[in-house]
Biotite code that builds the C-alpha atoms (Angstrom):
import biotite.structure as struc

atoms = struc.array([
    struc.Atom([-14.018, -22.834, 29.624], chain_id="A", res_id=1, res_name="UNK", atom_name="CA", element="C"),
    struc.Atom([-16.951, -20.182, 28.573], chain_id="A", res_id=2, res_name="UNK", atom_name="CA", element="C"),
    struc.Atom([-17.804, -22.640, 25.896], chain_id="A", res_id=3, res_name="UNK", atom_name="CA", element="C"),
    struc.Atom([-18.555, -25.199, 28.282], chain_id="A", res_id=4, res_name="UNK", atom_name="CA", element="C"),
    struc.Atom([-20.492, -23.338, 30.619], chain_id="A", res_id=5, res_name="UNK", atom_name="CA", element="C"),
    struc.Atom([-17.237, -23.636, 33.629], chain_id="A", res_id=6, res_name="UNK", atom_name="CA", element="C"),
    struc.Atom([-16.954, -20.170, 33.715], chain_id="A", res_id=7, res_name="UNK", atom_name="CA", element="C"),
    struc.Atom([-19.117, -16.915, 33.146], chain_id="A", res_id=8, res_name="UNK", atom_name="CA", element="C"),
    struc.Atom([-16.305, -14.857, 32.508], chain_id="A", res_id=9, res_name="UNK", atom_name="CA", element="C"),
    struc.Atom([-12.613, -14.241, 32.490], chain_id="A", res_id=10, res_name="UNK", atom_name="CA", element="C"),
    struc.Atom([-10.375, -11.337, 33.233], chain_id="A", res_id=11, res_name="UNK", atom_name="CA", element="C"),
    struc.Atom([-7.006, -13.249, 31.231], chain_id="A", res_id=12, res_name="UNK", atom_name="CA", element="C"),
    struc.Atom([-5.438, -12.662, 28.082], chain_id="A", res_id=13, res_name="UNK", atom_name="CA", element="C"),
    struc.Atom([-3.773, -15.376, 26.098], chain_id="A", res_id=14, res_name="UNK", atom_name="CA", element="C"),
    struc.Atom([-0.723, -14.242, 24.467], chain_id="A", res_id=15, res_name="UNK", atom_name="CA", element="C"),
    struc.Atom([1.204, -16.071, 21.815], chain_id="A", res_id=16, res_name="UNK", atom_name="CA", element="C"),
    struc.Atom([5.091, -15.353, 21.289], chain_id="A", res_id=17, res_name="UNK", atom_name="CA", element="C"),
    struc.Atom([7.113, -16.808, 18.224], chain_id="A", res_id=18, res_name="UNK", atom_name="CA", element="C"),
    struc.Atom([11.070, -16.330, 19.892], chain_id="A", res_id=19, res_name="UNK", atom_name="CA", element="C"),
    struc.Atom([12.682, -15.619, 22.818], chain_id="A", res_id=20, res_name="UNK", atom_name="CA", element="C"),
    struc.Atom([13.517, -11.846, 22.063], chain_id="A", res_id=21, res_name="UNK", atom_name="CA", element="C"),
    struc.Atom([9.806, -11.224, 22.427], chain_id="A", res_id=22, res_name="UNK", atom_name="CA", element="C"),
    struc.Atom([8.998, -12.903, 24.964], chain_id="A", res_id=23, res_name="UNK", atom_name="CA", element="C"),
    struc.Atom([11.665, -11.312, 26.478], chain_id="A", res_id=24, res_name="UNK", atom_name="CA", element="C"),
    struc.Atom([10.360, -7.911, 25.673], chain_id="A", res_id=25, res_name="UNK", atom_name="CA", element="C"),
    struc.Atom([6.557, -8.825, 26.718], chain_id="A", res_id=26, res_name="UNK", atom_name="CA", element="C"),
    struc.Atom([8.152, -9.841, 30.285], chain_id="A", res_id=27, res_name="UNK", atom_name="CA", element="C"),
    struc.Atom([9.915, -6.566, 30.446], chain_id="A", res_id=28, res_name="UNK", atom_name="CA", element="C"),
    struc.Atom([7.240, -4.601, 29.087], chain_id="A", res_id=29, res_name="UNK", atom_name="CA", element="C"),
    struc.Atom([4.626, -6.370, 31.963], chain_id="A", res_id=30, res_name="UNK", atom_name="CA", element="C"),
    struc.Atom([7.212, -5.350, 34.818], chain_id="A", res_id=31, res_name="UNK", atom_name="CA", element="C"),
    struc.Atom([7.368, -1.687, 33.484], chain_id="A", res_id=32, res_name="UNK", atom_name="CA", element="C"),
    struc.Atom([3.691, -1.684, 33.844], chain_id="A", res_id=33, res_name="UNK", atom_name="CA", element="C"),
    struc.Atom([3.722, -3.028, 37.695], chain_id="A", res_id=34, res_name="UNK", atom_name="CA", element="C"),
    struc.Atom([2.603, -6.319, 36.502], chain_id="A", res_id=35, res_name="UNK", atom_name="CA", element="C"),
    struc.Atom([1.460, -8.747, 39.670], chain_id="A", res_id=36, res_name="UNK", atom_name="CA", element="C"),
    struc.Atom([0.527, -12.333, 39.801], chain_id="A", res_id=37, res_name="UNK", atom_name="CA", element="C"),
    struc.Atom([-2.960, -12.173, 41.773], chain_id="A", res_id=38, res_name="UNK", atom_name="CA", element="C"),
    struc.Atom([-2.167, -14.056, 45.426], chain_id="A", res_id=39, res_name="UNK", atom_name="CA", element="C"),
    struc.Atom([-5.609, -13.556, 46.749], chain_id="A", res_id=40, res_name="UNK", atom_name="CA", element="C"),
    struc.Atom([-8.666, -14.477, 45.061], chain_id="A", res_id=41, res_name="UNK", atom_name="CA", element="C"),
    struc.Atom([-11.141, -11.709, 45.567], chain_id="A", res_id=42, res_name="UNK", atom_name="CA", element="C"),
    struc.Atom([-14.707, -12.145, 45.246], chain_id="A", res_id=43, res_name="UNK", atom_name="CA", element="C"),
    struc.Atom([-14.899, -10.987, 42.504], chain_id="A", res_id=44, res_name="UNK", atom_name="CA", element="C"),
    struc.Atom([-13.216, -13.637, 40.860], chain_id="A", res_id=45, res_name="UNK", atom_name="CA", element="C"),
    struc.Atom([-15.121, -16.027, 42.668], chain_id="A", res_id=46, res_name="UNK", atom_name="CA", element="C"),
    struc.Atom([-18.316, -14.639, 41.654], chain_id="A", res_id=47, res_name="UNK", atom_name="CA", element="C"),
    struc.Atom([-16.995, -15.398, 37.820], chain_id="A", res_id=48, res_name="UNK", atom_name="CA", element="C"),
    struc.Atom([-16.000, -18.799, 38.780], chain_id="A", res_id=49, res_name="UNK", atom_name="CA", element="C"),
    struc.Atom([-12.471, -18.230, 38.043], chain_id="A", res_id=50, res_name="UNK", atom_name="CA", element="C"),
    struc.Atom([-10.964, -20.529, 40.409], chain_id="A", res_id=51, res_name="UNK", atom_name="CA", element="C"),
    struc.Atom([-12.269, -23.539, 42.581], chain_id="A", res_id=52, res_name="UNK", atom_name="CA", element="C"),
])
């Protein structure tokens, strides 16, 4: 969305997994680290244009 001028910036990461097993282990591993879906959009997210 960069490319097209929709957003200035982004604070994702797009991760690819080939099986089950690791996606298994990526989902583990995010939980470990106290992983958390974002429920409020701060402004700093809004100031990046990250959501509508």
């Amino acid at each position: 969305m960069s490319f097209y001028d929709l957003k200035t910036a982004t604070k994702d990461n797009d991760v690819i997994v080939t099986n089950e097993k690791t996606a298994t282990t990526l989902v583990t591993a995010l939980q470990k680290s106290r992983y958390k879906k974002i429920e409020h959009i701060t402004s700093a997210y809004r100031r990046m244009k990250t959501c509508k």
